[in-house]
ChimeraX commands (.cxc) that place a marker at each C-alpha (Angstrom):
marker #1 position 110.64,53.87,-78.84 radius 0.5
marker #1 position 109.84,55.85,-75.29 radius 0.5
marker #1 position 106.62,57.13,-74.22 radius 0.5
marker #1 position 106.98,60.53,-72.52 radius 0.5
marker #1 position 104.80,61.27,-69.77 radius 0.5
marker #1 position 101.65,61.60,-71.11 radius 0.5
marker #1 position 102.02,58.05,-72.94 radius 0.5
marker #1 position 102.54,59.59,-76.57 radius 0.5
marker #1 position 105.40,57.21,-77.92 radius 0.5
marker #1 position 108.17,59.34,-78.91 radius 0.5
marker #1 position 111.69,58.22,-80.56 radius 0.5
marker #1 position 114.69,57.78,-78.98 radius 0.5
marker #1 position 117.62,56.40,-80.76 radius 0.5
marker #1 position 119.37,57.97,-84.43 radius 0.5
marker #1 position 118.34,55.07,-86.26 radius 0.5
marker #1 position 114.28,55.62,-85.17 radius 0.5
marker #1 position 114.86,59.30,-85.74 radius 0.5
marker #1 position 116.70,59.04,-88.96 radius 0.5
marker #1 position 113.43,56.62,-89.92 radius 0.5
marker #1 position 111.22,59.00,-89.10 radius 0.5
marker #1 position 112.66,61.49,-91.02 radius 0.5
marker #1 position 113.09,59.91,-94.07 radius 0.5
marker #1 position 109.40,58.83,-93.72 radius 0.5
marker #1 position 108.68,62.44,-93.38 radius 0.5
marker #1 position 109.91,63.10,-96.17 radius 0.5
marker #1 position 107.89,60.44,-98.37 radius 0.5
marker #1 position 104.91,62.45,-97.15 radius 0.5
marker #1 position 105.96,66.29,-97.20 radius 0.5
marker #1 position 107.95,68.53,-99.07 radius 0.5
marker #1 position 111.54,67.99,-97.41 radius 0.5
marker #1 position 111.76,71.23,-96.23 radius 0.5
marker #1 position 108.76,71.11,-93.86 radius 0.5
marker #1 position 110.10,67.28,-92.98 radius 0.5
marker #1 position 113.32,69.10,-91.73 radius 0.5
marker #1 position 111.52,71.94,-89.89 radius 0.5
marker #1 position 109.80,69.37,-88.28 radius 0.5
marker #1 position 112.64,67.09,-87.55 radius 0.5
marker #1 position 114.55,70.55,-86.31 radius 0.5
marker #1 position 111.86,71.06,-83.93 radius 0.5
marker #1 position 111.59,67.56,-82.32 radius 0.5
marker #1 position 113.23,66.84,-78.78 radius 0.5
marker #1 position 117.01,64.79,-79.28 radius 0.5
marker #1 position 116.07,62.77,-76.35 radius 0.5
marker #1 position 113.17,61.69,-74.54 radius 0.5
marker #1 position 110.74,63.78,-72.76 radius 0.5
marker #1 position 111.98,62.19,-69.45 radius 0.5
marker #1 position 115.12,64.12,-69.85 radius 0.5
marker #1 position 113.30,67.95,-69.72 radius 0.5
marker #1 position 112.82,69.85,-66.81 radius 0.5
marker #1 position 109.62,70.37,-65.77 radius 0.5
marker #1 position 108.63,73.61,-63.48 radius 0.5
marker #1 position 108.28,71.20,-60.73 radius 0.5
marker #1 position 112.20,70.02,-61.20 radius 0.5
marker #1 position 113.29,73.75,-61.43 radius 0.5
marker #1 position 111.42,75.03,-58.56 radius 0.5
marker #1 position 112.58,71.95,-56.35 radius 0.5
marker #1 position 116.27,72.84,-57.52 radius 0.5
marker #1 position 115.76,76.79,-56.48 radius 0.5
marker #1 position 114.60,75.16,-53.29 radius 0.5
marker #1 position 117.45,73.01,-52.68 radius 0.5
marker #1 position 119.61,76.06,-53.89 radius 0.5
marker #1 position 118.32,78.57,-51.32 radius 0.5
marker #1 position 118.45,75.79,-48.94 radius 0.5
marker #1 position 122.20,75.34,-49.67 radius 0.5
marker #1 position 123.15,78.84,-49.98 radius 0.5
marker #1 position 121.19,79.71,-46.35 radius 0.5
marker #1 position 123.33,76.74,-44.72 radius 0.5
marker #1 position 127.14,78.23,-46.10 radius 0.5
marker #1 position 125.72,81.96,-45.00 radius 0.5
marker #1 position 125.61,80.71,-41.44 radius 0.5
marker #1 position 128.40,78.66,-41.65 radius 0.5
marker #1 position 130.48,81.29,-42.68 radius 0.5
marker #1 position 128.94,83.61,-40.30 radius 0.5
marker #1 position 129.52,81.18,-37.38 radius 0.5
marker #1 position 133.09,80.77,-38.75 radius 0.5
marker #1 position 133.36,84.84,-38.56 radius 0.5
marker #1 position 131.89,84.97,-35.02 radius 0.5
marker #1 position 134.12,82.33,-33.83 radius 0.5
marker #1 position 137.48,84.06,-35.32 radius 0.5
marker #1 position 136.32,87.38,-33.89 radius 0.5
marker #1 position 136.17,85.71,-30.77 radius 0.5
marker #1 position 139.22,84.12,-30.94 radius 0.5
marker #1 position 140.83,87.27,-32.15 radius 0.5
marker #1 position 139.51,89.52,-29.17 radius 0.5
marker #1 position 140.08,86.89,-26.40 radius 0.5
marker #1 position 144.30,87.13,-27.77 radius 0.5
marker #1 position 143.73,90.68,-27.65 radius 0.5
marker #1 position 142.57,90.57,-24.23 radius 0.5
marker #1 position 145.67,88.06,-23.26 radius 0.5
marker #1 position 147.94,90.57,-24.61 radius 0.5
marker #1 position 146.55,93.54,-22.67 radius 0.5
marker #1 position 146.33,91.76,-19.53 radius 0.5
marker #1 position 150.47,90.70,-20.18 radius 0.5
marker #1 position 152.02,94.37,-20.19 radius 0.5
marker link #1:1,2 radius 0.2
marker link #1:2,3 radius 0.2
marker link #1:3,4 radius 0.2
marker link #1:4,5 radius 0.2
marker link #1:5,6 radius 0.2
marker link #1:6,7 radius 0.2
marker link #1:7,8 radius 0.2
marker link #1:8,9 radius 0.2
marker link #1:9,10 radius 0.2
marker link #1:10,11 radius 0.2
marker link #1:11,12 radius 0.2
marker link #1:12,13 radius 0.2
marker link #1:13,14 radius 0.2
marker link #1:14,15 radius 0.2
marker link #1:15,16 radius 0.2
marker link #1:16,17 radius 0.2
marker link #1:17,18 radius 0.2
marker link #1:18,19 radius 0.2
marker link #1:19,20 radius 0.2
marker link #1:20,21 radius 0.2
marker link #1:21,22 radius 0.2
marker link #1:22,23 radius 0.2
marker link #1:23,24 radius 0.2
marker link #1:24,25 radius 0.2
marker link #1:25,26 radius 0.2
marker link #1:26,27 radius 0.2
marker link #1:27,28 radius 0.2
marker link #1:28,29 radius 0.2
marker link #1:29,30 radius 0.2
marker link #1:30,31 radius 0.2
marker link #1:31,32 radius 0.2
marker link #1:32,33 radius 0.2
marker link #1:33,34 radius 0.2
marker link #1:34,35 radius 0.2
marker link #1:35,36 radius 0.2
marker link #1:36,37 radius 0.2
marker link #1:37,38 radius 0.2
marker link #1:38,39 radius 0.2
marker link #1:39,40 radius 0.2
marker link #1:40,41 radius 0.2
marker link #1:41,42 radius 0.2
marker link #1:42,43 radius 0.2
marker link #1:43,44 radius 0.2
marker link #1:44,45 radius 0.2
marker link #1:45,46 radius 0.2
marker link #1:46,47 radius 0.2
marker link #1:47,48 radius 0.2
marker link #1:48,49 radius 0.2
marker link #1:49,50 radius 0.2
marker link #1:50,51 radius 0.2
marker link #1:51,52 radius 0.2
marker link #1:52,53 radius 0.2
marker link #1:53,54 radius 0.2
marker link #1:54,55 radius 0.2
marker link #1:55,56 radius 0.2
marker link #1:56,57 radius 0.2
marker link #1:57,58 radius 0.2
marker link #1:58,59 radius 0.2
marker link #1:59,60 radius 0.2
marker link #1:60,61 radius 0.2
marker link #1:61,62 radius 0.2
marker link #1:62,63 radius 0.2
marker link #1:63,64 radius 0.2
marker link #1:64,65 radius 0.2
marker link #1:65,66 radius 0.2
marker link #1:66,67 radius 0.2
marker link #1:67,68 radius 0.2
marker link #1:68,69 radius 0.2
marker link #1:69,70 radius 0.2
marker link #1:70,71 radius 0.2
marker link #1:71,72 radius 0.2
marker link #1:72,73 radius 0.2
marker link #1:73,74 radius 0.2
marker link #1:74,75 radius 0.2
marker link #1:75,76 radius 0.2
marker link #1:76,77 radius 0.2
marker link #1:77,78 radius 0.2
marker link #1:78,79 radius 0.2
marker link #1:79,80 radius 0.2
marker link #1:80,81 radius 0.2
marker link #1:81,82 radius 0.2
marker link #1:82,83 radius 0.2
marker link #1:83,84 radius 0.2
marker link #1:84,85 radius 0.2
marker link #1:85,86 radius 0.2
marker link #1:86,87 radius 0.2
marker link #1:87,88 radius 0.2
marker link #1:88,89 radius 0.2
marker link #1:89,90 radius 0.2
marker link #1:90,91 radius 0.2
marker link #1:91,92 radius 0.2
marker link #1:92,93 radius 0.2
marker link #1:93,94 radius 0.2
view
């Protein structure tokens, strides 16, 4: 057994699942045990994302995306620059 965040112990392998089910069912009709079971987390709570997580990810995201928008624009800058200075050679040839 796990404890999720707020200390309430919650299972985390098949076999303590398929326990608890079948326990479940000893005490309820098996159709509410299986609505129950259906409605239960397969893992631990340690593996959903909080709001926290997701807004550090959008973050991190925007972060990431700002960075390759200048490095591309730098890249574009640079080849224009490139591209007028062979221009200019040219010109300055004939």
């Amino acid at each position: 057994m796990n404890s999720n965040r707020n200390g309430i112990v919650v299972s985390s392998s098949e076999a303590e699942r398929f326990t608890l089910h079948q326990t479940l069912r000893t005490l309820m009709p098996e159709a509410v045990a299986d609505t129950l079971m259906s409605h239960l987390l397969p893992a631990g709570w340690s593996d959903v994302a909080r709001a926290s997580d997701i807004d550090a990810l959008r973050t991190d995201t925007a972060q990431h995306f700002d960075n390759v928008r200048a490095e591309t624009q730098q890249q574009f800058d640079n080849m224009r620059a490139e591209t007028k200075q062979q221009f200019d050679n040219l010109r300055a040839e004939t």
